[in-house]
C-alpha positions, 0 to 999 in steps of 0.5 A, spaced: 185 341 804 184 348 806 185 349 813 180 356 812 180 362 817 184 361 824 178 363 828 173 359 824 177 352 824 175 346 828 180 346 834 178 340 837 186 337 836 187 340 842 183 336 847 187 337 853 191 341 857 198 339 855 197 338 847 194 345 847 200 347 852 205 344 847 202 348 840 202 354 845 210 353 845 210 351 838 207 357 837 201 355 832 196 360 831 191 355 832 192 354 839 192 361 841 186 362 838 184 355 841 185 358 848 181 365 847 175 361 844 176 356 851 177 361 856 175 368 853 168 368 855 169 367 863 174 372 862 171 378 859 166 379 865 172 379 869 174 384 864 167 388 866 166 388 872 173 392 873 173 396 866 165 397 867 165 397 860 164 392 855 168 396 849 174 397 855 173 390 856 174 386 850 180 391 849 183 388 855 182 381 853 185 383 846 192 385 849 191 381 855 190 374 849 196 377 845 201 377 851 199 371 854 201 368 847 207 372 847 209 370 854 208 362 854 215 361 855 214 364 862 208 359 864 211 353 870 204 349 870 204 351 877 198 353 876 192 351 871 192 356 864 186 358 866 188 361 872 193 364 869 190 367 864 185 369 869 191 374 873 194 377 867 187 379 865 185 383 872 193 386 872 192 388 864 185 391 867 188 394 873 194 397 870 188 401 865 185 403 871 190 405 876 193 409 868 186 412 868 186 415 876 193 417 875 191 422 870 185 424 872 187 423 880 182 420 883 186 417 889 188 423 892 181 422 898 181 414 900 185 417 906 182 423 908 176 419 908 177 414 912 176 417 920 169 418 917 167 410 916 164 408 922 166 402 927 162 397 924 165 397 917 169 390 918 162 388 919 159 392 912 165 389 909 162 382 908 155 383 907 152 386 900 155 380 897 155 374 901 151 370 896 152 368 890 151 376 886 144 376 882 144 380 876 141 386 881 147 387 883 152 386 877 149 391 874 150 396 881 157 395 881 157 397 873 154 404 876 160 405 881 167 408 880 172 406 876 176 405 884 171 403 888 168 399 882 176 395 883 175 394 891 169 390 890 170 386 885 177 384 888 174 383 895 168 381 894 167 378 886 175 374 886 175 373 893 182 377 894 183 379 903 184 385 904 191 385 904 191 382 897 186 386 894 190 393 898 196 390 894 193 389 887 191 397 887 197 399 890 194 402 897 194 402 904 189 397 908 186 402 911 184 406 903 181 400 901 177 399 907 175 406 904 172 405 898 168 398 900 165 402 905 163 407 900 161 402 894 157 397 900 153 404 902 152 404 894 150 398 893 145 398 898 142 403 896 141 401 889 138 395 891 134 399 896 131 404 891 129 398 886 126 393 891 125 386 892 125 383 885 126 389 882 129 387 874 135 389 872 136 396 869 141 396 863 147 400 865 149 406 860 155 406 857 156 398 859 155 395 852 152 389 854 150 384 859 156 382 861 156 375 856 161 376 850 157 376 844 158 372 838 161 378 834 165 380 839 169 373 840 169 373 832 173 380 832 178 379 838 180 372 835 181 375 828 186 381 832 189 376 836 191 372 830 194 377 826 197 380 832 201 374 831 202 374 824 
């Protein structure tokens, strides 16, 4: 019997966790191509949020895939796979952009800045986005830079604390504080100008609407395949 096209076989003989597990130890191909098919599409708006770009993000998920099936032997079940892939995707996306600032040195004002927020900024820190974010404001976050863009969507978006997020980015509290102030003014002011049930506008250069179309998922599953083979 042909087997066809790992990206194109039926994937079901992993029906759980602990079978998919297994053949991810065993190093079959299909059960690395089984874990990108069930957790690429969650993962990849992450990618997103964070890369502000969707070309960025799917070669996050790309490299992001590609390591977790090379490193399979380091997961203790502590937690759910998915969680785990969750974390090395953000620290695969946060590696790209602190690279990114490094070169262009874009850190070099987050403390500078911080006597210029105002006393009520604990309190600015959990408005915006309190509620379950809209489509409006998922496209406003794509218009923020690349390190204001990181601080919000680890604060706000993944739930990290402070120190939790200030940690992920390699910076003091204090700098993180910073540039939420400064993506929280952003945000409201976009919202502001597109009024109260305004659509949401495209964002250019983000490549889509944060879904990973089919011919994308097509294309990553075959570059992570033949990475493995």
């Amino acid at each position: 019997m042909s087997v066809g096209k790992p990206w194109e076989i039926d994937l079901t003989v992993y029906d759980d966790e602990p079978e998919l597990l297994a053949g991810l130890r065993r190093g079959e191909r299909m059960a690395c191509t089984c874990l990108l098919k069930r957790h690429a599409p969650r993962l990849y708006r992450l990618a997103r949020q964070l890369m502000g770009d969707a070309d960025e993000a799917e070669d996050v998920l790309q490299e992001a895939f590609i390591n977790a099936c090379a490193r399979i032997g380091e997961f203790e079940g502590r937690s759910s796979l998915g969680t785990w892939l969750h974390r090395i995707v953000r620290n695969t996306a946060l590696g790209r952009l602190r690279a990114r600032a490094r070169r262009a040195g874009s850190f070099s004002q987050d403390e500078a800045e911080l006597a210029a927020v105002p006393d009520n900024s604990a309190a600015l820190e959990e408005q915006v986005l309190a509620q379950e974010l809209g489509a409006r404001v998922e496209q406003a976050i794509l218009t923020l830079p690349a390190s204001t863009r990181a601080a919000v969507v680890l604060r706000d978006i993944e739930g990290l604390s402070t120190a939790e997020a200030a940690a992920e980015l390699g910076i003091s509290e204090s700098a993180l504080k910073v540039r939420l102030h400064r993506a929280r003014q952003h945000l409201r002011a976009a919202l502001a100008d597109a009024g109260p049930g305004a659509a949401p506008a495209p964002v250019a250069g983000s490549g889509d609407d944060g879904v990973l179309p089919e011919a994308k998922m097509s294309r990553l599953l075959q570059d992570v395949c033949a990475a493995g083979s």
